[in-house]
C-alpha positions as CSV (number, residue, x, y, z in Angstrom):
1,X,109.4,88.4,118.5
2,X,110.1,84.6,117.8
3,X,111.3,85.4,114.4
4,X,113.1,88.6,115.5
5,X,114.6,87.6,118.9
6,X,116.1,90.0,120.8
7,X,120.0,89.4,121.2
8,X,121.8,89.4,124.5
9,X,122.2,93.2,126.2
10,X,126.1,92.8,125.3
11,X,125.2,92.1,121.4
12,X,122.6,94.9,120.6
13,X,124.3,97.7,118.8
14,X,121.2,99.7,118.9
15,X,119.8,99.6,122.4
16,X,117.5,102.9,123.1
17,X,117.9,103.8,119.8
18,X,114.3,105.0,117.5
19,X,114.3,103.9,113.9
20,X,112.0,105.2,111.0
21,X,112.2,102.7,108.3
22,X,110.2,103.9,104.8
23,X,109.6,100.9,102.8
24,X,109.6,98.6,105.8
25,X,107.0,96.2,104.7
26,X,108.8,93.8,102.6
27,X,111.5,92.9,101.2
28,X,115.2,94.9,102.3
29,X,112.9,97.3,104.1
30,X,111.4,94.2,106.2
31,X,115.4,92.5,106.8
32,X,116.5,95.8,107.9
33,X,113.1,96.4,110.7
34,X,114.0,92.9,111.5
35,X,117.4,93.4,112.0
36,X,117.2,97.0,113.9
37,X,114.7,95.4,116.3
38,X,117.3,92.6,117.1
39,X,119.6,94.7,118.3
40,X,117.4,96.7,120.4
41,X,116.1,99.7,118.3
42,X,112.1,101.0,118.6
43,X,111.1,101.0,114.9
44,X,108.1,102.9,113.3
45,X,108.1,100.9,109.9
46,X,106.6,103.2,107.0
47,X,104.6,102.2,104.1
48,X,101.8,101.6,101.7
49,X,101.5,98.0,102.0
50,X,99.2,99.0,105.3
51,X,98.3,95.0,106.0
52,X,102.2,93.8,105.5
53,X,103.0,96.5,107.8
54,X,100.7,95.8,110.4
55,X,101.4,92.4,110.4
56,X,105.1,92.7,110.9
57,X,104.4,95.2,113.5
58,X,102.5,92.9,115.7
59,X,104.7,89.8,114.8
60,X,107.7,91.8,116.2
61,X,105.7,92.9,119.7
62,X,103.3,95.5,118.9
63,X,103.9,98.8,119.8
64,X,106.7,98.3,122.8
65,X,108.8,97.4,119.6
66,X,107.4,98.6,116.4
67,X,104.8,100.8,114.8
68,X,103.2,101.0,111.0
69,X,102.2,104.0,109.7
70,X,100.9,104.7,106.2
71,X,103.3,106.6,104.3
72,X,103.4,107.3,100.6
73,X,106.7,109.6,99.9
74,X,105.8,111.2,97.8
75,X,103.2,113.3,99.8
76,X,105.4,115.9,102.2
77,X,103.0,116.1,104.7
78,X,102.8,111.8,105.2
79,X,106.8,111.8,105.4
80,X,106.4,114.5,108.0
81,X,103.7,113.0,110.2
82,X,105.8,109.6,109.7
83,X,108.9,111.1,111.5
84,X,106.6,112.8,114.0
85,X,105.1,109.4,114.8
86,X,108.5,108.1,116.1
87,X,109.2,111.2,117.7
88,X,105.3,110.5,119.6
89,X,105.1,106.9,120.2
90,X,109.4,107.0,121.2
91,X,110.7,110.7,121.9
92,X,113.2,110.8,119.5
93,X,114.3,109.8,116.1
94,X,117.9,108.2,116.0
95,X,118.4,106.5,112.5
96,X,116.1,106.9,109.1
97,X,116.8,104.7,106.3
98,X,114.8,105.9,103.8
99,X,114.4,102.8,101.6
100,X,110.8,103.3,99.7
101,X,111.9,102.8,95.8
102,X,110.2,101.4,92.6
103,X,111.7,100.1,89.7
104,X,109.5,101.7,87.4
105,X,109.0,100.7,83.6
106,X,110.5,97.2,82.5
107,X,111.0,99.0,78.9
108,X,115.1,99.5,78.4
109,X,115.5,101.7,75.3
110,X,115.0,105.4,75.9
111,X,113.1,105.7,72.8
112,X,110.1,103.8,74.9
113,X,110.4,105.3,78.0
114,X,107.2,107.9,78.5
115,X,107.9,111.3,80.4
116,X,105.0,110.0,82.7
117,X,107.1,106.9,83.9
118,X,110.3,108.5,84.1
119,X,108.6,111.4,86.3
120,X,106.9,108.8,88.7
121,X,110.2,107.0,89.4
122,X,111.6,110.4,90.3
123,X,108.5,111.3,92.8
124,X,109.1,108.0,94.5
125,X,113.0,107.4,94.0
126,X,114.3,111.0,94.3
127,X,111.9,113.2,95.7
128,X,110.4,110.8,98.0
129,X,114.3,110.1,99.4
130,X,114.6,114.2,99.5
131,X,111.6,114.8,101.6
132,X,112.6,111.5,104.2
133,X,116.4,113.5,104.5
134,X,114.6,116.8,105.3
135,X,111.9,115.8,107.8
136,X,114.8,113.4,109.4
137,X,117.1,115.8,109.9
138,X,114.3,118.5,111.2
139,X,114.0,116.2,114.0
140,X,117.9,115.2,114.0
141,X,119.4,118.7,114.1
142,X,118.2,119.7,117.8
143,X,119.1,116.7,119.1
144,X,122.8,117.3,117.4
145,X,122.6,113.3,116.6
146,X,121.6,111.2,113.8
147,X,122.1,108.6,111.1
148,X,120.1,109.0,108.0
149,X,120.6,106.0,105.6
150,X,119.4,106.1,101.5
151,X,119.2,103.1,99.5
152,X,120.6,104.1,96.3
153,X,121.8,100.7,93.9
154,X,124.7,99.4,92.2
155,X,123.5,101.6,89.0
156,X,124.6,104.6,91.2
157,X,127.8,103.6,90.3
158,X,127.9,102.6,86.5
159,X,125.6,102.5,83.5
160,X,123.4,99.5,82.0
161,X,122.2,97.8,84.9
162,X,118.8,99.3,85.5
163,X,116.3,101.7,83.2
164,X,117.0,104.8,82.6
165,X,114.4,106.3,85.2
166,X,116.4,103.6,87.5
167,X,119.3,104.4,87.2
168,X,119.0,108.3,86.7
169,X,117.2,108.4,90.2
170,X,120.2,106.3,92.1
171,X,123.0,108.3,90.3
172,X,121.0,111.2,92.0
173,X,120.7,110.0,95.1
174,X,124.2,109.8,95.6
175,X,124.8,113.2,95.0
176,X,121.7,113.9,97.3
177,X,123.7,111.6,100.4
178,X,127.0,113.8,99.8
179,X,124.9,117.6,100.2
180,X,123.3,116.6,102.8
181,X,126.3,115.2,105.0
182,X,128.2,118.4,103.8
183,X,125.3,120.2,105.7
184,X,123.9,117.9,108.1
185,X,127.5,117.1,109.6
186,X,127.7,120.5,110.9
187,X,124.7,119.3,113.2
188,X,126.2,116.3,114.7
189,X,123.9,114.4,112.1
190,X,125.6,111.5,109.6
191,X,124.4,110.8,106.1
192,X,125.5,107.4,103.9
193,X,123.8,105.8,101.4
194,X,124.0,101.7,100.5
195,X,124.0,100.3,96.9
196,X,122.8,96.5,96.5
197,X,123.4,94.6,93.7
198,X,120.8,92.8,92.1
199,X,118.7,90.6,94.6
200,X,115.5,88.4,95.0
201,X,112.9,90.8,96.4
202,X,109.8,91.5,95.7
203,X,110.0,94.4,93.9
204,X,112.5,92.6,91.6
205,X,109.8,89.6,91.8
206,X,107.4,91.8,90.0
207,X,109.9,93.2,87.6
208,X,111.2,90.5,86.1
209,X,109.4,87.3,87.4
210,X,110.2,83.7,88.9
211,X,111.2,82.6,92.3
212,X,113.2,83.5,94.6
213,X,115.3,80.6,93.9
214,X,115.9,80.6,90.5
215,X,116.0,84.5,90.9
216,X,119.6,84.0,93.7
217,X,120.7,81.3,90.9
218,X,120.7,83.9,88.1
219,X,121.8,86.7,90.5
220,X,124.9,84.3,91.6
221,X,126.0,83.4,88.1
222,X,126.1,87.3,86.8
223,X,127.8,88.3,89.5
224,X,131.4,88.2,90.3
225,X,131.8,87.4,93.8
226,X,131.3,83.1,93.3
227,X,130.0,80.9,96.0
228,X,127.9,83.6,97.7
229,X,124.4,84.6,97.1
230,X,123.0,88.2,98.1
231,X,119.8,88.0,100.0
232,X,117.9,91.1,101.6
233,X,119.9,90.3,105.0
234,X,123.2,91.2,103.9
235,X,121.6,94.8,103.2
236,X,120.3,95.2,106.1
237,X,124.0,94.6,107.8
238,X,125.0,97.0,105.7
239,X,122.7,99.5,107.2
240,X,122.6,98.3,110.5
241,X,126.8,99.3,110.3
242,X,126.1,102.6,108.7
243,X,123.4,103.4,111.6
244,X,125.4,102.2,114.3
245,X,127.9,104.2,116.5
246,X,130.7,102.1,114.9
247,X,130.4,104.0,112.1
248,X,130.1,106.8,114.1
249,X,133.2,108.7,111.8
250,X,131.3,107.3,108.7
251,X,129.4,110.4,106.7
252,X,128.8,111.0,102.6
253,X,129.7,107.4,102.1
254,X,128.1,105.3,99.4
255,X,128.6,102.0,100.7
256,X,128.7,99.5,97.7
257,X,127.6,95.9,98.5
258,X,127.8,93.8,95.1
259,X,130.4,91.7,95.5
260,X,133.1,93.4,93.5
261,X,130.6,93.5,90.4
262,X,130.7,97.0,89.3
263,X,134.9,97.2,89.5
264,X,135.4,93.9,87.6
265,X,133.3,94.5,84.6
266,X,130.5,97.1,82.6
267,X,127.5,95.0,81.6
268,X,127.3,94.7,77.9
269,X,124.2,96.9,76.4
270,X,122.0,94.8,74.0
């Protein structure tokens, strides 16, 4: 675990504590195993990226530490064998952050946005999120214990930052956080959702091109927060704080991290 060192007993927030991580091969998904595992967590990482999974799997200490399982989210019966897996390989499941998302199409004017993109964003984005919540909280209601975590965005909160797909899903999931700690707080089980602004990953890579770099550059001078530039770590404190016990009071919470950016000013459209 050279790159994901395990922290002093004192320091780990998460000792004896199982993770399922959807969307764990890369980018915030990847930061937030990372992170989990530092602080003392078992993590089964789900994704589709089957050889970055692996990899960071066996980077982190094989299966004492972390397990991949291929997961598409869209498919209930791979979301449920995922949650079984950390239930087999660790005996419980403690924390979900159900993270898998696309962007979908780069095409901003809902006059050239196709009924077919707009419905695969939801299957991955919204339905996919769904199905993680439900097979979590199977598991999660038994044990009376839980922390389910949902990346949502920054355009959960505002319009004309994402596409319309985009954005429509994220509003959603929002909405999808609060039900589900209405109902899932009866059980013992928490529920939070965490909105990133804008940041180099490689999702965003695809979307819109260029390097990291010049990608944190762009990020910083559209942003309002000055002199700070958001990278996939700062999420994944984010959701190591919302899966902790020191949020343990913490439930239907859409935890913002932008840097003041969506109560300081609406994006012009163009």
């Amino acid at each position: 675990m050279a790159s994901s060192s395990l922290l002093p007993p004192a320091a780990r927030r998460l000792e004896g504590k199982v993770a399922l991580v959807t969307g764990g091969a890369s980018g915030i998904g990847e930061s937030t195993v990372r992170l989990l595992c530092r602080h003392g967590a078992r993590v089964v990482v789900a994704d589709i990226q089957d050889d970055k999974g692996e990899a960071l799997c066996r980077e982190l200490g094989g299966p004492a530490v972390a397990t991949y399982v291929h997961c598409d989210v869209t498919d209930e019966s791979l979301v449920g064998d995922a949650v079984d897996a950390a239930v087999a390989s660790y005996g419980t499941l403690d924390i979900a952050f159900s993270n898998a998302g696309i962007a979908g199409s780069s095409k901003p004017s809902i006059l050239e946005t196709t009924k077919e993109d707009f419905e695969r964003v939801v299957a991955v984005n919204l339905t996919g999120m769904f199905l993680v919540t439900k097979h979590a909280a199977r598991v999660m209601i038994p044990a009376r214990r839980g922390s389910i975590v949902i990346t949502a965005s920054a355009a959960s909160v505002m319009g004309g930052l994402g596409l319309y797909a985009y954005t429509s899903t994220k509003h959603a999931l929002v909405g999808l956080c609060k039900e589900a700690a209405a109902e899932l707080g009866q059980h013992g089980v928490r529920v939070n959702s965490v909105s990133p602004f804008f940041l180099a990953t490689e999702m965003t890579r695809k979307g819109f091109g260029g390097e990291d770099a010049a990608l944190e550059a762009a990020v910083e001078a559209m942003g309002n927060l000055k002199g700070v530039r958001l990278k996939a770590e700062d999420i994944a404190e984010a959701v190591l704080y919302l899966a902790s016990d020191e949020a343990k009071y913490v439930s239907g919470h859409n935890l913002v991290v932008d840097g003041g950016f969506t109560v300081a000013r609406t994006p012009p459209r163009k």
